[in-house]
C-alpha positions as CSV (number, residue, x, y, z in Angstrom):
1,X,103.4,-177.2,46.9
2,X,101.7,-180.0,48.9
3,X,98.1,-179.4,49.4
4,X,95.7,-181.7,52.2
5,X,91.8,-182.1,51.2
6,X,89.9,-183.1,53.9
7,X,86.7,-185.1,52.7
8,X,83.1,-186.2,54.9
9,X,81.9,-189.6,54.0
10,X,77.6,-188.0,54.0
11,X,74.7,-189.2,53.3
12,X,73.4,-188.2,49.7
13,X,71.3,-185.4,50.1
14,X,68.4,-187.0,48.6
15,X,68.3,-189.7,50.8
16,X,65.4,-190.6,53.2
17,X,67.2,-190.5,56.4
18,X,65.9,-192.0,59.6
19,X,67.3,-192.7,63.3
20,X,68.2,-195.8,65.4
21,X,70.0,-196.7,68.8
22,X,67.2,-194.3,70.3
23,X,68.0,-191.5,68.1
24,X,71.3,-191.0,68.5
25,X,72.7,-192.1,65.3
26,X,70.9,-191.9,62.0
27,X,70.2,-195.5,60.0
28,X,73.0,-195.9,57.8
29,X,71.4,-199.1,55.5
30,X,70.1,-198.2,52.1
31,X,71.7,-195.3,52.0
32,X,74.1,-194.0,49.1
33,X,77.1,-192.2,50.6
34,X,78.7,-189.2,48.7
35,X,81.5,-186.8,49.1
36,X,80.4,-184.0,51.4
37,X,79.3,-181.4,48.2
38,X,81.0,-178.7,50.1
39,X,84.0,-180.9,50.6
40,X,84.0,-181.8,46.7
41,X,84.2,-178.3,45.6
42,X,87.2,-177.5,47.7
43,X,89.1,-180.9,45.8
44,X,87.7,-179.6,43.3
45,X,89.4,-176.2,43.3
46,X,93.1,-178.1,44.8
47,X,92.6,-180.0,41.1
48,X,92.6,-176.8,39.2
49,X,95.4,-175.2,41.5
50,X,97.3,-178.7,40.7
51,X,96.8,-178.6,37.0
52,X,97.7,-175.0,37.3
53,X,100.9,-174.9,39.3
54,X,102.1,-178.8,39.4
55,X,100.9,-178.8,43.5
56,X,100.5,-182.6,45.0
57,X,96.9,-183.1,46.5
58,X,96.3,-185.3,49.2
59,X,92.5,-186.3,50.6
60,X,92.1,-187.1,54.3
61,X,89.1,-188.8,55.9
62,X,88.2,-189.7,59.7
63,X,86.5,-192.6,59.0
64,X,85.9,-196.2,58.7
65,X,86.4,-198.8,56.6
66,X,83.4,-198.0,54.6
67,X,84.6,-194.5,54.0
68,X,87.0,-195.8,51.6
69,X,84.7,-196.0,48.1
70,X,84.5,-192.6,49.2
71,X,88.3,-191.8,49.3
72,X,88.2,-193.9,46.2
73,X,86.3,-191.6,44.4
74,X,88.5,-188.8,45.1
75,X,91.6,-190.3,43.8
76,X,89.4,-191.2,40.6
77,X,88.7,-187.4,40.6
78,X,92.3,-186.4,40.6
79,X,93.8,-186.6,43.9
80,X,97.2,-188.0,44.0
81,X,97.1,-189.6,47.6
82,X,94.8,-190.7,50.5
83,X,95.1,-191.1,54.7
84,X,92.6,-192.3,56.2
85,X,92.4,-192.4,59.9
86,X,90.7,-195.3,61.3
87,X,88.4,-194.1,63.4
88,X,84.5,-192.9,63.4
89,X,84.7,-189.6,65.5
90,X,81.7,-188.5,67.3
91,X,82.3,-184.9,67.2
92,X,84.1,-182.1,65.2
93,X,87.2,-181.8,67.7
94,X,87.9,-185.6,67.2
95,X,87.7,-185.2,63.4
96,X,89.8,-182.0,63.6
97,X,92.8,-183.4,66.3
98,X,93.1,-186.4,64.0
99,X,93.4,-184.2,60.7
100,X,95.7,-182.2,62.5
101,X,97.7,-184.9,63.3
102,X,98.0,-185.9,59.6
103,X,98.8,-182.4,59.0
104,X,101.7,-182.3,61.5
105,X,103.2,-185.6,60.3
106,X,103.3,-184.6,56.8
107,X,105.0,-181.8,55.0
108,X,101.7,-179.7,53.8
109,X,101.5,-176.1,52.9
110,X,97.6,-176.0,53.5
111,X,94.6,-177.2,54.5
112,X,90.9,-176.9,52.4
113,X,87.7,-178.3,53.7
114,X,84.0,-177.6,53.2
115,X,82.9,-174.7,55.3
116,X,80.2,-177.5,56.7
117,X,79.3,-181.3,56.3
118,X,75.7,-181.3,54.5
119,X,74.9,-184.3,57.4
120,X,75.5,-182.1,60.8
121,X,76.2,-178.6,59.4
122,X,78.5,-178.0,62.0
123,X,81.1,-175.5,60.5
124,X,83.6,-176.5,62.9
125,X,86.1,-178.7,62.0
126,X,88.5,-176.1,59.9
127,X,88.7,-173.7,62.4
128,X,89.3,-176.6,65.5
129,X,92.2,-177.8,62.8
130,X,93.4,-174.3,62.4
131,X,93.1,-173.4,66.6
132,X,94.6,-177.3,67.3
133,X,97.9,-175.9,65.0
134,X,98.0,-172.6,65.7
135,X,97.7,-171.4,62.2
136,X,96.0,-169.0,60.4
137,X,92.3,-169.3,59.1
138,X,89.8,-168.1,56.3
139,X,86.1,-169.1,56.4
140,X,83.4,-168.5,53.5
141,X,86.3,-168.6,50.8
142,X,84.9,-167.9,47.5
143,X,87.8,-168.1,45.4
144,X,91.3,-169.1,46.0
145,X,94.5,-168.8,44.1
146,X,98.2,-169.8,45.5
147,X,101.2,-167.8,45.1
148,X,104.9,-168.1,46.1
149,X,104.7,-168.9,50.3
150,X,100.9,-167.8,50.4
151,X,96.9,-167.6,49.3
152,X,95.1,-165.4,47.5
153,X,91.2,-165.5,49.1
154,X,88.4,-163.9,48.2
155,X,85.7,-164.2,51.2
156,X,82.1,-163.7,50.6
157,X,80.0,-161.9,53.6
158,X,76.4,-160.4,53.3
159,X,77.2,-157.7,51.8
160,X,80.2,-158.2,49.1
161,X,83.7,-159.9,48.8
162,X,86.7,-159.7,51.2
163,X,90.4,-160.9,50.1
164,X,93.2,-161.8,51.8
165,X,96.8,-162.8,51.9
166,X,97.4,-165.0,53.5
167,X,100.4,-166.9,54.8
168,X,101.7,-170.8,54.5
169,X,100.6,-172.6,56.5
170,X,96.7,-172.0,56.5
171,X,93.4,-173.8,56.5
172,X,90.5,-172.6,54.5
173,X,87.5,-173.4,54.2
174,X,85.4,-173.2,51.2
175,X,81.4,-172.6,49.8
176,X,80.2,-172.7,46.9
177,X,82.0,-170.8,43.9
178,X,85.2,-172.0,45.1
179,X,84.7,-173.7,42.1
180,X,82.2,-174.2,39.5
181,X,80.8,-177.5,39.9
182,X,82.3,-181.1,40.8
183,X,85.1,-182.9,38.5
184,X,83.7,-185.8,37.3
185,X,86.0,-189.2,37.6
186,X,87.3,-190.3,33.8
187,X,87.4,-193.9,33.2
188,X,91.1,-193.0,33.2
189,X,90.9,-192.0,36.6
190,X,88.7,-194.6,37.9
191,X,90.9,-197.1,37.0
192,X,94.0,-195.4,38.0
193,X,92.6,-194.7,41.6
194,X,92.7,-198.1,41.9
195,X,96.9,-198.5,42.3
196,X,96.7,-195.1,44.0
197,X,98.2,-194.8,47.6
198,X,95.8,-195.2,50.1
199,X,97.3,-194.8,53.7
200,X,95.2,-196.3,57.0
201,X,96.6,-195.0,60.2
202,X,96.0,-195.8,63.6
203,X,93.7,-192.3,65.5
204,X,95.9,-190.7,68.6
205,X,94.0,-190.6,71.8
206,X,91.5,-187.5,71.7
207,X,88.0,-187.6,73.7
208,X,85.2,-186.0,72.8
209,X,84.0,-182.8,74.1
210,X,80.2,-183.2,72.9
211,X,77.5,-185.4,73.3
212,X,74.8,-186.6,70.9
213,X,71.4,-186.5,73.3
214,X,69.3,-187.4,70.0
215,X,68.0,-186.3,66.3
216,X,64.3,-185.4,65.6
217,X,63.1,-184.9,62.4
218,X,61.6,-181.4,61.2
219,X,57.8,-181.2,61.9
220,X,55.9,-182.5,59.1
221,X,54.7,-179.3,57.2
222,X,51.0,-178.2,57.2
223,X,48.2,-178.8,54.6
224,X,48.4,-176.7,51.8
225,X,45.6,-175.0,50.3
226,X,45.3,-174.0,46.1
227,X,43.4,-170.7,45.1
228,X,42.5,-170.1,41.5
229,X,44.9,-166.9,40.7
230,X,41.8,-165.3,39.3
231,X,39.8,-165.9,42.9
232,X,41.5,-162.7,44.7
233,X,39.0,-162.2,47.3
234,X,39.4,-165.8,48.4
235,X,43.2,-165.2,48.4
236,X,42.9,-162.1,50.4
237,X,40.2,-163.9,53.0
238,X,42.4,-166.9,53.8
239,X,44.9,-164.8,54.5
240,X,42.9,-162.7,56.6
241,X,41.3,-164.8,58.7
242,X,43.2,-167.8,58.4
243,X,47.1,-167.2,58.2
244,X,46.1,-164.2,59.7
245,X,49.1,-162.4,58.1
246,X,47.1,-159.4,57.1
């Protein structure tokens, strides 16, 4: 059972981001780059499956150079082998023709990704990967398990669970309780994600279909204003006459 990971190279979530090249790109110096969490959870739950049943994971990123202490990281975590596609894609259908590509040239019974990148929250690349190969799809998964030629999902929606059976091949894409939290790297695995197989290949030809115009920030947010909890006809005036909310 040969299972590919697909991995973001983000920005950590804590970090202060600001925009350059008139606000079309975000200002990637001093900034700590992470494994999409989304994307980490789904490796994370392959490395369970893996320990489980003996399946072989593989990480993929559309990326860079730079991506690659990234991709490092996952080995370190567990991952058994890496491909990364040299190229930085500008949208999701880039990203998702390249891992499709990967997917095609490889012998893989799946696919599991994040259901978004924490940097564009796009929730598009799975389901481009899944359309671009013609194969079936799960969003929101919640849990998965892997049985003889398919997956067991369990799907999260407002109002409860969903599971499915689902057939090899399939892409899925996976929010948080797919697993319970991040595998940490072992200084074992560190070092043995050194001498681990990392595989750059060469992007096929695939424009984009969208266009970056530019990035604004939120609005700063407004003053905020403390009442004593024991002052509830200044509470109940403010609200009144200010927020006017009552």
């Amino acid at each position: 059972m040969n299972i590919l990971v697909c991995i973001s190279h983000v920005p950590d979530t804590t970090a202060k981001i600001s925009f350059t090249d008139e606000n079309k790109k975000y200002d990637k110096k001093e900034i700590q780059f992470v494994i999409n969490p989304f994307d980490e959870l789904s490796l994370t739950r392959a490395l369970e499956i893996k320990d489980k049943n003996g399946a072989k994971v593989t990480v993929v990123n559309v990326g860079l150079q730079e991506t690659e202490p990234t991709i490092r990281k996952a080995l370190a975590m567990g991952a058994d082998e890496a491909v990364r596609v040299n190229l930085e894609p500008t949208d999701a259908y880039q990203t998702a023709v390249q891992i499709a590509e990967v997917f095609k040239n490889g012998e893989f019974d799946l696919i599991l990704t994040g259901k978004e990148s924490s940097d564009y929250n796009g929730s598009q690349v799975g389901e481009m990967i899944a359309e671009i190969l013609n194969i079936p799809t799960v969003t929101s998964a919640a849990h998965i398990d892997l049985e003889e030629g398919k997956g067991i999902i369990q799907r999260e929606y407002a109002d409860g669970y969903q599971s499915f059976e689902v057939p090899f091949p399939f892409v899925a894409s996976g929010q948080k309780g797919i697993a319970l939290e991040p595998r940490i790297p072992s200084m074992r695995g560190i070092m043995m994600a050194r001498s681990k197989k990392l595989e750059v290949k060469e992007p096929v030809a695939a424009e984009p279909l969208t266009e970056v115009v530019r990035h604004d920030l939120p609005e700063a947010k407004g003053s905020c204003k403390m009442v004593d909890p024991e002052n509830l006809e200044e509470l109940v005036d403010l609200l009144h006459n200010e927020a006017k909310v009552i």
